[in-house]
PyMOL Python script that loads the backbone (N, CA, C, O; Angstrom):
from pymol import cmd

cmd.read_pdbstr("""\
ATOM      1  N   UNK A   1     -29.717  16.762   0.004  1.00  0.00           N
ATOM      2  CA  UNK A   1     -28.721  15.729  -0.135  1.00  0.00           C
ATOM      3  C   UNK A   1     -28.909  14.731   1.000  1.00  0.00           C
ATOM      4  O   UNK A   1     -28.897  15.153   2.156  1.00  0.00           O
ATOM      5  N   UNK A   2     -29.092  13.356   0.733  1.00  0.00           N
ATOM      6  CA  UNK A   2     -29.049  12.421   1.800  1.00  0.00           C
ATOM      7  C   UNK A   2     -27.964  12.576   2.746  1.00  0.00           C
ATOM      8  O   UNK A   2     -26.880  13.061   2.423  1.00  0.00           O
ATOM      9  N   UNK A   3     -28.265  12.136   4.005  1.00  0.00           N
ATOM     10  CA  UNK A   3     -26.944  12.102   4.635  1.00  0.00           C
ATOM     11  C   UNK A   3     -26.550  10.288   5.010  1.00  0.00           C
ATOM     12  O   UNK A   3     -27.394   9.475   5.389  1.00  0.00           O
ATOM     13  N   UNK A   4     -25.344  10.043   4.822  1.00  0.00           N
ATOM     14  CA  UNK A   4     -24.794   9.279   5.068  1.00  0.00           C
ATOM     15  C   UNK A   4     -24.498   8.300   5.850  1.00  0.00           C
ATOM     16  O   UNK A   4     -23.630   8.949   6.434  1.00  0.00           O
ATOM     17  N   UNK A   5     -24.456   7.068   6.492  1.00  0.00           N
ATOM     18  CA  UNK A   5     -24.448   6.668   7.576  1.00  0.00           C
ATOM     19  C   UNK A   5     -22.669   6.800   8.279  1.00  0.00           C
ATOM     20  O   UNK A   5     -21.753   6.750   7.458  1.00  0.00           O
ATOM     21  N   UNK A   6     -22.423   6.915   9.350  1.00  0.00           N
ATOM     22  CA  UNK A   6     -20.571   6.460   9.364  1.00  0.00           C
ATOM     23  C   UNK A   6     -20.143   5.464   8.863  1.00  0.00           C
ATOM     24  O   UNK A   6     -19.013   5.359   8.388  1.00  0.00           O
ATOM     25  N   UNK A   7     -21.319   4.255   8.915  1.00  0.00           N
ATOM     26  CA  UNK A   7     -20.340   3.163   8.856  1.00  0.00           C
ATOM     27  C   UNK A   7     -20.357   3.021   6.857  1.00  0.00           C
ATOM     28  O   UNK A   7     -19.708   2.106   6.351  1.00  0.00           O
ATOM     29  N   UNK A   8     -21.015   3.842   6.102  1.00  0.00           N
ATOM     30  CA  UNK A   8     -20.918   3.534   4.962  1.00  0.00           C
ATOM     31  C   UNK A   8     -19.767   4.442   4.589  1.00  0.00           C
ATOM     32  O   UNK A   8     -19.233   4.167   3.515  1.00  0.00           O
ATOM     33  N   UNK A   9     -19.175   5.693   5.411  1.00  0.00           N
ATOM     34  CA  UNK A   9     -17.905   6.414   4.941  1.00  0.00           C
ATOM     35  C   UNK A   9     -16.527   5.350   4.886  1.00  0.00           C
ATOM     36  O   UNK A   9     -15.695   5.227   3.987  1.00  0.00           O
ATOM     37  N   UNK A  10     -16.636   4.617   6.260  1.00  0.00           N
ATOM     38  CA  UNK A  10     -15.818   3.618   6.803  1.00  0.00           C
ATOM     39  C   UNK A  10     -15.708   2.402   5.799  1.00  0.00           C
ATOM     40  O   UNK A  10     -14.622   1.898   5.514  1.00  0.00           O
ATOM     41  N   UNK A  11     -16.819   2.001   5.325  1.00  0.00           N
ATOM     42  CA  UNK A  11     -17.040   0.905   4.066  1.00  0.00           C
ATOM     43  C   UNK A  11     -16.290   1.538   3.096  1.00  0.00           C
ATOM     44  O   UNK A  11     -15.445   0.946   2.425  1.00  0.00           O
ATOM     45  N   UNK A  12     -16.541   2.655   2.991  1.00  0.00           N
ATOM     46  CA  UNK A  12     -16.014   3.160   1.397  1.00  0.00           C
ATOM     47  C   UNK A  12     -14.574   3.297   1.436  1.00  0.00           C
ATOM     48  O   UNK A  12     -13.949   3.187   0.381  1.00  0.00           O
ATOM     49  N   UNK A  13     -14.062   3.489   2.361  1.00  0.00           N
ATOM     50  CA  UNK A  13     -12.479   3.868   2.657  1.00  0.00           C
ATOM     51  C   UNK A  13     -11.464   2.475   2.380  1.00  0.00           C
ATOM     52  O   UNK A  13     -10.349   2.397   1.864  1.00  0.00           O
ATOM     53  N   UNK A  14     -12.971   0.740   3.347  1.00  0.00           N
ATOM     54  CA  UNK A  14     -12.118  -0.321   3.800  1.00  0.00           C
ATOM     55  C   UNK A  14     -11.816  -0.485   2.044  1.00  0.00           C
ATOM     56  O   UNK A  14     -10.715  -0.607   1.507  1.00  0.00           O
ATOM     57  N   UNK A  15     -13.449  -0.432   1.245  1.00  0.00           N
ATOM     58  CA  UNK A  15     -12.941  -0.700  -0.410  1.00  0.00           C
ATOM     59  C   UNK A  15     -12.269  -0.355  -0.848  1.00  0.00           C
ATOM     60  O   UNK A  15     -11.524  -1.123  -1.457  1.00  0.00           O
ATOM     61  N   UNK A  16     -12.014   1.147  -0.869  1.00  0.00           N
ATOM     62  CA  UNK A  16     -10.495   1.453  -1.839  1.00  0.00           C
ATOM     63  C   UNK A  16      -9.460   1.222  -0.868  1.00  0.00           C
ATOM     64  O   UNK A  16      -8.581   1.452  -1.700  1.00  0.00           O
ATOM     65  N   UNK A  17      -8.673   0.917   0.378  1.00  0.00           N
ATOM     66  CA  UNK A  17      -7.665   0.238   0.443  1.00  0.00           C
ATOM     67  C   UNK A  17      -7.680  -0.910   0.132  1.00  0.00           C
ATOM     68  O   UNK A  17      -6.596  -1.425  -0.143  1.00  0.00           O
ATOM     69  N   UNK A  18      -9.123  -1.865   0.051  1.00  0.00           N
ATOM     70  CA  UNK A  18      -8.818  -3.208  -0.561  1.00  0.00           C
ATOM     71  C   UNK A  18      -8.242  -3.839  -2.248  1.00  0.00           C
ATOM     72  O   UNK A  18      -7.677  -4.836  -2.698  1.00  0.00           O
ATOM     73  N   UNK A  19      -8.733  -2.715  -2.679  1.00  0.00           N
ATOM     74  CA  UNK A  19      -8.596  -2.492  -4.518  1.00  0.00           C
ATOM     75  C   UNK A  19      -7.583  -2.531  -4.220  1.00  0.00           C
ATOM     76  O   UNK A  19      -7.246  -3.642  -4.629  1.00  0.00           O
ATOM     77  N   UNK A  20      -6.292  -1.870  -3.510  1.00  0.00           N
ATOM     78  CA  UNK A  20      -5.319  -1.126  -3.472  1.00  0.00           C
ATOM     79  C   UNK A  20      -4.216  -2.538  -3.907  1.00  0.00           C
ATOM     80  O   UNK A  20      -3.225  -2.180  -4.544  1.00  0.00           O
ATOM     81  N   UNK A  21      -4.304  -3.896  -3.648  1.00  0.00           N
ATOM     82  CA  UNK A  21      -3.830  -4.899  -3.777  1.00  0.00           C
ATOM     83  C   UNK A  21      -4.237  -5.820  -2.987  1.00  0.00           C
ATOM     84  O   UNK A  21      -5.163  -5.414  -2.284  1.00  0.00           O
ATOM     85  N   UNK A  22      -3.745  -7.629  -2.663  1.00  0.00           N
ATOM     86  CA  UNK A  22      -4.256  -8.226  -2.206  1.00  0.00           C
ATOM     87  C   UNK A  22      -3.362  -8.890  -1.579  1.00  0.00           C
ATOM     88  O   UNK A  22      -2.183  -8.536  -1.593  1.00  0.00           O
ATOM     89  N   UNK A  23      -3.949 -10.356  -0.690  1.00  0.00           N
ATOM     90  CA  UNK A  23      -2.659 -11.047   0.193  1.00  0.00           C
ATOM     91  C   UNK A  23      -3.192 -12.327  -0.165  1.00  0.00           C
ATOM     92  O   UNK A  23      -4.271 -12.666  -0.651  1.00  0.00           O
ATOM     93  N   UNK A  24      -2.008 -13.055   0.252  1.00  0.00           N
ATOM     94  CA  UNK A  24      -1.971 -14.709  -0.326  1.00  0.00           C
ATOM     95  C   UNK A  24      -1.422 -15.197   1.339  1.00  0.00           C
ATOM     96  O   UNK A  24      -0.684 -14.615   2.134  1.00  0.00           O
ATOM     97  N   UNK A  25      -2.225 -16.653   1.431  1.00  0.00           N
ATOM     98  CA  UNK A  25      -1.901 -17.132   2.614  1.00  0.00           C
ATOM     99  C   UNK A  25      -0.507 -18.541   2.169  1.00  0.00           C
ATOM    100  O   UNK A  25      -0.853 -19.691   1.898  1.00  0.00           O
ATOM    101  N   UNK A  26       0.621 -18.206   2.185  1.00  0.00           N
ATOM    102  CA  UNK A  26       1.852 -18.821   2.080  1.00  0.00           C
ATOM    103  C   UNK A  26       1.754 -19.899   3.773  1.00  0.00           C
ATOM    104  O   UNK A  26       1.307 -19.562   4.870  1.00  0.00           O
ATOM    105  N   UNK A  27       2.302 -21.069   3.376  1.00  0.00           N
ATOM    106  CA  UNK A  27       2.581 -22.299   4.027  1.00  0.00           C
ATOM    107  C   UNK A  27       3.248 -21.777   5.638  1.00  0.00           C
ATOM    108  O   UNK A  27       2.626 -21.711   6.698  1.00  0.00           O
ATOM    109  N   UNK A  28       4.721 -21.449   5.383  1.00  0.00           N
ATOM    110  CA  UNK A  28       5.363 -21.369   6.256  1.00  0.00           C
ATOM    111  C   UNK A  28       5.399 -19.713   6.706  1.00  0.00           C
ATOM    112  O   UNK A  28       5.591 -19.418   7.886  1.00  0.00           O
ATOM    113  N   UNK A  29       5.199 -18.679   5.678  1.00  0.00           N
ATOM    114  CA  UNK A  29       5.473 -17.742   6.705  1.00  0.00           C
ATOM    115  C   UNK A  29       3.994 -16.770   6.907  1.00  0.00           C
ATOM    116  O   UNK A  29       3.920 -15.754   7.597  1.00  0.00           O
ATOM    117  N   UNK A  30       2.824 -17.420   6.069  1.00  0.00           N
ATOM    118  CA  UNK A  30       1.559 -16.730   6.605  1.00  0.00           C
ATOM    119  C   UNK A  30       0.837 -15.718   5.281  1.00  0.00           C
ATOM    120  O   UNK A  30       0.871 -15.956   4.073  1.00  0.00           O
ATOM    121  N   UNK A  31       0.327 -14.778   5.850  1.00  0.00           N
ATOM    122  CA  UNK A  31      -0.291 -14.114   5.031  1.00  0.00           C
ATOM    123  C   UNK A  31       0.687 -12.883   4.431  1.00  0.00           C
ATOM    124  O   UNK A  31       1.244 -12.176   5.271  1.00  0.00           O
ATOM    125  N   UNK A  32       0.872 -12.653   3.258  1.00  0.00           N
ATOM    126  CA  UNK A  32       1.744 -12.203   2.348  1.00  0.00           C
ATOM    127  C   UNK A  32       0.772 -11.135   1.524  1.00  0.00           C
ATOM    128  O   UNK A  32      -0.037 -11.422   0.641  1.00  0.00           O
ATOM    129  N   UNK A  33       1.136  -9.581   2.161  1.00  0.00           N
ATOM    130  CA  UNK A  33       0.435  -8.818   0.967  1.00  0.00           C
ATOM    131  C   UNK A  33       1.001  -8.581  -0.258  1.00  0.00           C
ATOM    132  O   UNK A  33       2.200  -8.325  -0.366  1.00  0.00           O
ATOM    133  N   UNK A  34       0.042  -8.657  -1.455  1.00  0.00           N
ATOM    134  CA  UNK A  34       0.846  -8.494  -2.594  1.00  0.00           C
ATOM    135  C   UNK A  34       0.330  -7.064  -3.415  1.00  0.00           C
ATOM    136  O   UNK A  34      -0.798  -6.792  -3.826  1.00  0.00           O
ATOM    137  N   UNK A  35       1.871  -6.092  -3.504  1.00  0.00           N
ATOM    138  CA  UNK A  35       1.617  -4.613  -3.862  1.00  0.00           C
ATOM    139  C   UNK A  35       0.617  -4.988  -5.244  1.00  0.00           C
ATOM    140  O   UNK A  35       0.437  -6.058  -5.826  1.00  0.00           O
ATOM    141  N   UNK A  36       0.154  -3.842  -5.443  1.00  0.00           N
ATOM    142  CA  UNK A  36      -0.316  -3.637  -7.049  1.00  0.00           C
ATOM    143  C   UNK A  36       0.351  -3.743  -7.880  1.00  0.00           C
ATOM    144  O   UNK A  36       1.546  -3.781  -7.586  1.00  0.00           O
ATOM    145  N   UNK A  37       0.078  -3.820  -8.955  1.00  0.00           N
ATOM    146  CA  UNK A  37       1.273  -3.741 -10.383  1.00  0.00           C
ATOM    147  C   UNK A  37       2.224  -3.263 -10.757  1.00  0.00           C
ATOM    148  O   UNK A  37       3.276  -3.735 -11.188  1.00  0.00           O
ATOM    149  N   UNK A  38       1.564  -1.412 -10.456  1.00  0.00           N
ATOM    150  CA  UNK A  38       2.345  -0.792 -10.778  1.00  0.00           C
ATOM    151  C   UNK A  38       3.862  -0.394  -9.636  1.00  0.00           C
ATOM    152  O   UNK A  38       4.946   0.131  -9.890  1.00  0.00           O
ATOM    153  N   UNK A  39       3.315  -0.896  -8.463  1.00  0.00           N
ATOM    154  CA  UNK A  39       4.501  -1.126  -7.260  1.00  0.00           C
ATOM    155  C   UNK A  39       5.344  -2.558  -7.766  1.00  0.00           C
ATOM    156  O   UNK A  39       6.459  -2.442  -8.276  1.00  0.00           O
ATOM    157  N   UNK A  40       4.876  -3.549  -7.626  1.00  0.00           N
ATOM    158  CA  UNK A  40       5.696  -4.575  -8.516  1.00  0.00           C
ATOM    159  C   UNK A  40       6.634  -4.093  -9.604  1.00  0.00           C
ATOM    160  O   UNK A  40       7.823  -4.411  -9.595  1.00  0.00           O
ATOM    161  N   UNK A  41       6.085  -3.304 -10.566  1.00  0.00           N
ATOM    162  CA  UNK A  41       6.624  -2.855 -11.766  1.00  0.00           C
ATOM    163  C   UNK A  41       8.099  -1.994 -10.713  1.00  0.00           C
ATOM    164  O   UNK A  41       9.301  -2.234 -10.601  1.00  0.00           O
ATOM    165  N   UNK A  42       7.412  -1.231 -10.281  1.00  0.00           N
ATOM    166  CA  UNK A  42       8.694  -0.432  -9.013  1.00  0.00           C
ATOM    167  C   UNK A  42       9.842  -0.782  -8.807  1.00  0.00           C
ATOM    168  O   UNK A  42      10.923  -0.513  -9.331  1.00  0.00           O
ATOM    169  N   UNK A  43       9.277  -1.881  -7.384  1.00  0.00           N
ATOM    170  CA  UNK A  43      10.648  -2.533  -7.426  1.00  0.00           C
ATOM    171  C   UNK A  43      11.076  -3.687  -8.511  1.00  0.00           C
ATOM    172  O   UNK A  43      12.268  -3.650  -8.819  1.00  0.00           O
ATOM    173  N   UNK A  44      10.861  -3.965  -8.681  1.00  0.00           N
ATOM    174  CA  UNK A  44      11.241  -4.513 -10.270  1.00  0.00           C
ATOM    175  C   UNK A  44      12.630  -3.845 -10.904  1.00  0.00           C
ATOM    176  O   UNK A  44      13.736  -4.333 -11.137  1.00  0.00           O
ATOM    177  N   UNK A  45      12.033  -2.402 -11.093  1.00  0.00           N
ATOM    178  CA  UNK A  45      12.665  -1.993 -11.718  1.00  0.00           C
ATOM    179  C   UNK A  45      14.097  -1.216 -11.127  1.00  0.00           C
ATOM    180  O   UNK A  45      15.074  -0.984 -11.840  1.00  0.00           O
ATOM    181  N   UNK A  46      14.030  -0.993 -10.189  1.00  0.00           N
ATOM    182  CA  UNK A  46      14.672  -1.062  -8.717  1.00  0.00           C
ATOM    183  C   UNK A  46      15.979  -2.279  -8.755  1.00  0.00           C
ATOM    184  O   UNK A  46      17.210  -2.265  -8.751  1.00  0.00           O
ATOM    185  N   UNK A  47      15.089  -3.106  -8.785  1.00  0.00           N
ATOM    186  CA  UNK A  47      16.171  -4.284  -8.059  1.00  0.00           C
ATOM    187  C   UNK A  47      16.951  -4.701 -10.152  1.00  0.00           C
ATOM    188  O   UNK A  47      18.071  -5.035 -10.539  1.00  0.00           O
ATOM    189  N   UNK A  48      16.104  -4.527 -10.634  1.00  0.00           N
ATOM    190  CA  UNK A  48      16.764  -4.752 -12.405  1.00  0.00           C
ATOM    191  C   UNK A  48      18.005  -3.583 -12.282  1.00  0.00           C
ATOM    192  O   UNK A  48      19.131  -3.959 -12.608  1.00  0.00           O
ATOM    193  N   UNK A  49      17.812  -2.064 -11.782  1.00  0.00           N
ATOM    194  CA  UNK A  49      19.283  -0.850 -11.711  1.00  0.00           C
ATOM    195  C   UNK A  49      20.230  -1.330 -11.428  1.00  0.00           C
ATOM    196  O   UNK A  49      21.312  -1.151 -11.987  1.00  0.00           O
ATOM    197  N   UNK A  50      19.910  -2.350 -10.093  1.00  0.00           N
ATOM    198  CA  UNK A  50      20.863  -2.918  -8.923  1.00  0.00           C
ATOM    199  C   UNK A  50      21.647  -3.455  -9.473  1.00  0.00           C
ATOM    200  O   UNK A  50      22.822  -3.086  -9.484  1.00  0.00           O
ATOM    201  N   UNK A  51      21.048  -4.829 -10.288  1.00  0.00           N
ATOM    202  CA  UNK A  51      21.516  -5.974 -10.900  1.00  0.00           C
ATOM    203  C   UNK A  51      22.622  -5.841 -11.946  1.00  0.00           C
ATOM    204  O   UNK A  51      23.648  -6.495 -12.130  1.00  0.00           O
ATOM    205  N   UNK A  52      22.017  -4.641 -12.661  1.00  0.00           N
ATOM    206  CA  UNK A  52      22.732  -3.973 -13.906  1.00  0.00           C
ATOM    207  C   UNK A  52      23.696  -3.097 -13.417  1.00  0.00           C
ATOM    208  O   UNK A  52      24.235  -2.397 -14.275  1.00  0.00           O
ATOM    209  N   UNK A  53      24.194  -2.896 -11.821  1.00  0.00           N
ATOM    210  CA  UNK A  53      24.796  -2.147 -11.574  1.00  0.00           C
ATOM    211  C   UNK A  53      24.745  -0.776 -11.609  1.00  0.00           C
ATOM    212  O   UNK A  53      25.667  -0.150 -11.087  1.00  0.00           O
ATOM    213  N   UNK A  54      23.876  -0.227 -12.106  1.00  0.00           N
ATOM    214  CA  UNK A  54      23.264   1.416 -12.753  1.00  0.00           C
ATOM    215  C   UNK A  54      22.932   2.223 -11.373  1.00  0.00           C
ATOM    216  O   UNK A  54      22.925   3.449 -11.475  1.00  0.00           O
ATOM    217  N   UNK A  55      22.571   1.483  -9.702  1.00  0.00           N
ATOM    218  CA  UNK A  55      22.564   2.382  -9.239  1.00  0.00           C
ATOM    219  C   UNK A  55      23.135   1.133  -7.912  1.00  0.00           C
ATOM    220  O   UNK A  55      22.855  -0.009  -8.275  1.00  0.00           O
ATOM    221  N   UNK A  56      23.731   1.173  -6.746  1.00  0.00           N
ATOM    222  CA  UNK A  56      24.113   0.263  -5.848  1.00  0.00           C
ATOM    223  C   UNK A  56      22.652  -0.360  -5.145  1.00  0.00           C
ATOM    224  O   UNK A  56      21.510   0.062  -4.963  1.00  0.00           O
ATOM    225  N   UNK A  57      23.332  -1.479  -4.900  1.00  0.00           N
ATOM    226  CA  UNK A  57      22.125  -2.102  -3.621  1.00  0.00           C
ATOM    227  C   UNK A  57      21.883  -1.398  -2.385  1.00  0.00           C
ATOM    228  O   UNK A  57      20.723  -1.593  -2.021  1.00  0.00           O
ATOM    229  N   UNK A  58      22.595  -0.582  -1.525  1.00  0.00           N
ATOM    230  CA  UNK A  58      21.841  -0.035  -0.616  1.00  0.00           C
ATOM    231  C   UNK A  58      21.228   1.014  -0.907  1.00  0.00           C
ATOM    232  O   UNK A  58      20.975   1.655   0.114  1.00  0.00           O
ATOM    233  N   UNK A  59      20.804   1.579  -1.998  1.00  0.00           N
ATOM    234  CA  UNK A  59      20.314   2.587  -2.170  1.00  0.00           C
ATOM    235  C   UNK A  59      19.361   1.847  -2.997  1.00  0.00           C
ATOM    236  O   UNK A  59      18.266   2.238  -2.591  1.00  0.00           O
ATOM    237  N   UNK A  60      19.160   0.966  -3.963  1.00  0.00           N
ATOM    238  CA  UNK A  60      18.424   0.543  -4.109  1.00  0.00           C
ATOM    239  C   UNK A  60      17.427  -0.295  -3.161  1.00  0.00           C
ATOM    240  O   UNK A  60      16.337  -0.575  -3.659  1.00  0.00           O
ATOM    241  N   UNK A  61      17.709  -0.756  -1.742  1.00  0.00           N
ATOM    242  CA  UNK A  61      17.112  -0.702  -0.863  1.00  0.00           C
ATOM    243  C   UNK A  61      16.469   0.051  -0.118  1.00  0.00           C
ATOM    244  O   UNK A  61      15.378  -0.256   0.362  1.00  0.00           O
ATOM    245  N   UNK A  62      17.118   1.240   0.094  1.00  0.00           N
ATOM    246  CA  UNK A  62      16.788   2.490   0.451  1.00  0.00           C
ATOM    247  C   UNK A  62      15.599   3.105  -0.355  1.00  0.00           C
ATOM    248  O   UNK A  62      14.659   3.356   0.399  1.00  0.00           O
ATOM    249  N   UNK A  63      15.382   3.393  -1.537  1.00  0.00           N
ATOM    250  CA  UNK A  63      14.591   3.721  -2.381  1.00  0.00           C
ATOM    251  C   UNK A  63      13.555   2.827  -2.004  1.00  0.00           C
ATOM    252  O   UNK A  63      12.761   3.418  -1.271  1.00  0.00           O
ATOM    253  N   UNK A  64      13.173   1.404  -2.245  1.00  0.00           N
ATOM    254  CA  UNK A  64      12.085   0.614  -1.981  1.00  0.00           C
ATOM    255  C   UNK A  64      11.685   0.630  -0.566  1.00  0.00           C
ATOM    256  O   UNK A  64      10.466   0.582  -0.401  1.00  0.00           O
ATOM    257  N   UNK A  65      12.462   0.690   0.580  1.00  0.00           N
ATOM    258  CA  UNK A  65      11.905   0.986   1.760  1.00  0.00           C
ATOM    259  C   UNK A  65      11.333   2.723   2.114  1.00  0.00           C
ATOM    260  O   UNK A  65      10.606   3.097   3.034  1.00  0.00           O
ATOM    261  N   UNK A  66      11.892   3.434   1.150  1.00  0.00           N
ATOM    262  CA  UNK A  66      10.998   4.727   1.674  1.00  0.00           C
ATOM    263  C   UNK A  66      10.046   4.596   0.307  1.00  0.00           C
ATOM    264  O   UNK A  66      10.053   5.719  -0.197  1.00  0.00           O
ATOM    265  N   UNK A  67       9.696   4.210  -0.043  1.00  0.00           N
ATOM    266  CA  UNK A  67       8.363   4.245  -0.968  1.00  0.00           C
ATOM    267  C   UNK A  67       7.433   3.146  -0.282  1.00  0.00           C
ATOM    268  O   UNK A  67       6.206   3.216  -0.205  1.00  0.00           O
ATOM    269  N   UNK A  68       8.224   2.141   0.193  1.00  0.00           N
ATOM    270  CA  UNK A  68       7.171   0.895   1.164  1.00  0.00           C
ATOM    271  C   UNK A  68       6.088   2.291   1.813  1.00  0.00           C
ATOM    272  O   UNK A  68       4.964   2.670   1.484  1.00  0.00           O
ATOM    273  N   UNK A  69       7.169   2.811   2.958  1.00  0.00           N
ATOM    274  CA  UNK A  69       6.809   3.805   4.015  1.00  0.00           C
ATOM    275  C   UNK A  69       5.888   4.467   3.680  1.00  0.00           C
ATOM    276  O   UNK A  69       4.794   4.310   4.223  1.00  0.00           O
ATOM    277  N   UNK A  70       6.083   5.381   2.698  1.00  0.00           N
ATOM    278  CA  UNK A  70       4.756   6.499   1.841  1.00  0.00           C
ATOM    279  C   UNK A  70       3.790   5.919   1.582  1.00  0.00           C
ATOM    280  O   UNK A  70       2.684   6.460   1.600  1.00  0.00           O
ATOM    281  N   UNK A  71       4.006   4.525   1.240  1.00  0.00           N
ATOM    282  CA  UNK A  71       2.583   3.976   0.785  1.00  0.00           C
ATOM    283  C   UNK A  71       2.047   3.305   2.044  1.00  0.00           C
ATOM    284  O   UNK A  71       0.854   3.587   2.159  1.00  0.00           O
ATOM    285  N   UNK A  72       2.427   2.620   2.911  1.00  0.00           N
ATOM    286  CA  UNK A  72       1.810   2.480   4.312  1.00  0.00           C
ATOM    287  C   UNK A  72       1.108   3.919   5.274  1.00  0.00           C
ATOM    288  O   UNK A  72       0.141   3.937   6.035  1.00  0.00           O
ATOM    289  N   UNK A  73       1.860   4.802   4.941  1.00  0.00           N
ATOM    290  CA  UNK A  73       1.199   6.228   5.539  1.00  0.00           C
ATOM    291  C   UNK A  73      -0.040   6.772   5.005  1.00  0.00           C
ATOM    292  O   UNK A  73      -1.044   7.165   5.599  1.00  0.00           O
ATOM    293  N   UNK A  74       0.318   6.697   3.375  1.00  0.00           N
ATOM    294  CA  UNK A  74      -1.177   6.556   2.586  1.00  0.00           C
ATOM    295  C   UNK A  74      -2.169   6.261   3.142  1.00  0.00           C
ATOM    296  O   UNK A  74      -3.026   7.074   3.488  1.00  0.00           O
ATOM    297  N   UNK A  75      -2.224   4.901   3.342  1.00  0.00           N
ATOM    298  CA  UNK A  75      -3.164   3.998   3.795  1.00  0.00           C
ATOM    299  C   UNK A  75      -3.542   4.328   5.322  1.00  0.00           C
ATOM    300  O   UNK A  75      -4.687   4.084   5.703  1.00  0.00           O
ATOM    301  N   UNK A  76      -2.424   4.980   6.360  1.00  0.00           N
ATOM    302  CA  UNK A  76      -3.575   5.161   7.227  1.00  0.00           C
ATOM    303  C   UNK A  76      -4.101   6.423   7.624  1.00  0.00           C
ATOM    304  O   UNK A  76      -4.769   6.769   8.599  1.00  0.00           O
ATOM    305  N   UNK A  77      -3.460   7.266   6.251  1.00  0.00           N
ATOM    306  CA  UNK A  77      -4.084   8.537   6.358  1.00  0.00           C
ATOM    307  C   UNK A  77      -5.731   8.526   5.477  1.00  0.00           C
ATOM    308  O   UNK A  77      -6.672   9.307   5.614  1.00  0.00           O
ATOM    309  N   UNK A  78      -5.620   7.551   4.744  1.00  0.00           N
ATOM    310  CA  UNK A  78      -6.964   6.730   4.575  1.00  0.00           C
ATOM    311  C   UNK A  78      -7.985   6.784   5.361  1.00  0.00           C
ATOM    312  O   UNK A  78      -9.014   7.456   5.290  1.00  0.00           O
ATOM    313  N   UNK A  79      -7.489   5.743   6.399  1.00  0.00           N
ATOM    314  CA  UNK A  79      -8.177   5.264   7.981  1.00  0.00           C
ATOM    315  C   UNK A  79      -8.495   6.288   8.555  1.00  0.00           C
ATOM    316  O   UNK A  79      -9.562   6.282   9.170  1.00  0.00           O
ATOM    317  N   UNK A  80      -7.664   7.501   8.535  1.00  0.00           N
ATOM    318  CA  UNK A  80      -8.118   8.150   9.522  1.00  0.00           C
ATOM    319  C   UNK A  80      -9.240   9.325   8.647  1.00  0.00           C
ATOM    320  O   UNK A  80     -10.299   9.405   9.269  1.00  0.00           O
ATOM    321  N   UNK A  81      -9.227   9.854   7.895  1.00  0.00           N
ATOM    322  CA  UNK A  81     -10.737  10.821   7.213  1.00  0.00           C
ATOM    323  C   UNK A  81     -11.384   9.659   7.271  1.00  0.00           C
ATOM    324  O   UNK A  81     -12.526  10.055   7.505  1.00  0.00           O
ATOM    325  N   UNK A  82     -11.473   7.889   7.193  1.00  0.00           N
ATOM    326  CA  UNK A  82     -12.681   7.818   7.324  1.00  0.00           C
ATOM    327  C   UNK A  82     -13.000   7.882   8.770  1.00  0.00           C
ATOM    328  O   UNK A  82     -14.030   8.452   9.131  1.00  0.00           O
ATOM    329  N   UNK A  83     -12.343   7.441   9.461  1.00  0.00           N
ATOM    330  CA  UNK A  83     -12.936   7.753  11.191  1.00  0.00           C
ATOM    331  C   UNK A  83     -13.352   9.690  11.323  1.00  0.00           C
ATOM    332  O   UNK A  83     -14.262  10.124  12.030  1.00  0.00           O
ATOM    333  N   UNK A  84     -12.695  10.305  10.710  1.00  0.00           N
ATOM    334  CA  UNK A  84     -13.179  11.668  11.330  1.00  0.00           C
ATOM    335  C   UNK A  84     -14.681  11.783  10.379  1.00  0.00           C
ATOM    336  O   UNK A  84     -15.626  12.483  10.744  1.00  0.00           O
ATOM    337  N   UNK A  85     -14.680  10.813   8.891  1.00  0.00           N
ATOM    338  CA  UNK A  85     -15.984  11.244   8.506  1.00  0.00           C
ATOM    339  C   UNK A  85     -16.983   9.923   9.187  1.00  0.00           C
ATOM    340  O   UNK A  85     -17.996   9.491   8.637  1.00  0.00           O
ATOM    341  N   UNK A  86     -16.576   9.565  10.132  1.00  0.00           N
ATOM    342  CA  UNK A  86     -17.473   8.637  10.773  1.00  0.00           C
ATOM    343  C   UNK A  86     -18.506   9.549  12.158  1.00  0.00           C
ATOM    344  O   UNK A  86     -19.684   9.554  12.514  1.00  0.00           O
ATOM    345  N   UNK A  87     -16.856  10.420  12.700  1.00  0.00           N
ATOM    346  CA  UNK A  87     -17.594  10.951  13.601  1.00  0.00           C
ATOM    347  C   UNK A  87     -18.418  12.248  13.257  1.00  0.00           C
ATOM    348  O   UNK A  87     -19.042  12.794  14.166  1.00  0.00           O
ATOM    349  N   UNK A  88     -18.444  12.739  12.043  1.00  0.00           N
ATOM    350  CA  UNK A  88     -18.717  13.900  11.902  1.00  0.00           C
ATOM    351  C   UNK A  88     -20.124  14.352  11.810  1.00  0.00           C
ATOM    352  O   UNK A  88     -20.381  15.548  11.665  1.00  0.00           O
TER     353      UNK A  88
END
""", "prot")
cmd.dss("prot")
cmd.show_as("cartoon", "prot")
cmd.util.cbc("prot")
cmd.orient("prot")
């Protein structure tokens, strides 16, 4: 089996967090990441409970900020197997 270089484990990791969604450079407040679809679809559907009254706004806040969280941890639990398969 070939072996690998680090920096191509590290490449492979930066690609799939990049798939993961993208960012738009906005006027006044800068660069703006934008979730994937199916996170859009999320809170979406989130803030539609709210609206409809079906579940309150701080909990419907609550809900979208601990799923923000999980999915930021994701990502740098990402970062980090690729650094340990960098050093390995």
């Amino acid at each position: 089996m070939a072996e690998k270089s680090p920096t191509s484990h590290r490449n492979a990791v930066d690609r799939v967090l990049a798939a993961q969604g993208f960012a738009v450079d906005l006027p006044v407040v800068g660069r703006v990441r934008i979730p994937r679809p199916e996170q859009l679809a999320y809170y979406g559907a989130l803030g539609a409970l709210a609206a409809a009254e079906i579940i309150e706004w701080p909990v419907a806040v609550a809900l979208g900020a601990g799923h923000w969280l999980v999915q930021n941890q994701h990502n740098r639990v990402a970062h980090e197997i690729g650094e340990a398969l960098e050093d390995a």
